[in-house]
Residue, then its C-alpha position, 0 to 999 in steps of 0.5 A: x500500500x505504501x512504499x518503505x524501505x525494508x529494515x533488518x528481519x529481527x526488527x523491533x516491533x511495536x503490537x498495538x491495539x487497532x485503533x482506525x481513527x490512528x490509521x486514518x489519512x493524516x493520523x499517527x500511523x499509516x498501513x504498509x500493507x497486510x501479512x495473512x495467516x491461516x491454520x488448520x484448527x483454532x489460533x490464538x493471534x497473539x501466540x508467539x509462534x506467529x508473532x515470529x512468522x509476521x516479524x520477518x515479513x513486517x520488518x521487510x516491508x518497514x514495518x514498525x509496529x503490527x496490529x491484528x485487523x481481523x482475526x476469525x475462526x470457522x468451525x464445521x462438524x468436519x474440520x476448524x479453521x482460523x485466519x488472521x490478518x495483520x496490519x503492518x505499520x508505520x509512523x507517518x514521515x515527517x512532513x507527510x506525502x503530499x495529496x496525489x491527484x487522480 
């Protein structure tokens, strides 16, 4: 969604509650873009076993901080499957981007 230089694949991150009024045009923090995991069975988002396959993927796309946008669980008599989708985040520049024209 947004360009940013990648940074080191063990880069600090922020985990932040979702907030959109934060992640409006003009608010504290703007969306990189969206790391998606899916699981056969239940997931927790915050477990730290997918916290370490979002960070790599966060910190390449300059991510400095995630939050969890949608997380759901779909159960049949057959089978459970969970899905998670991150957000990935980063403070605005300073001086912001100027309005792009259409």
């Amino acid at each position: 969604m947004v360009f940013a230089a990648p940074r080191d694949s063990n880069c600090p991150l922020e985990f932040i509650q979702a907030d959109l009024e934060k992640m409006r045009p003009g608010g504290e923090w703007e969306i990189l873009g969206y790391v998606t995991i899916g699981k056969v069975g239940k997931m927790d988002p915050l477990d730290e076993k997918f916290r370490k396959m979002v960070r790599p993927r966060a910190c390449k796309m300059g991510g400095e901080a995630i939050t969890v946008m949608t997380s759901a669980t779909n159960s049949t008599a057959l089978s459970t499957g969970s899905g998670t989708v991150y957000g990935v985040l980063r403070r605005p520049p300073s001086g912001g981007q100027a309005p792009q024209s259409f």
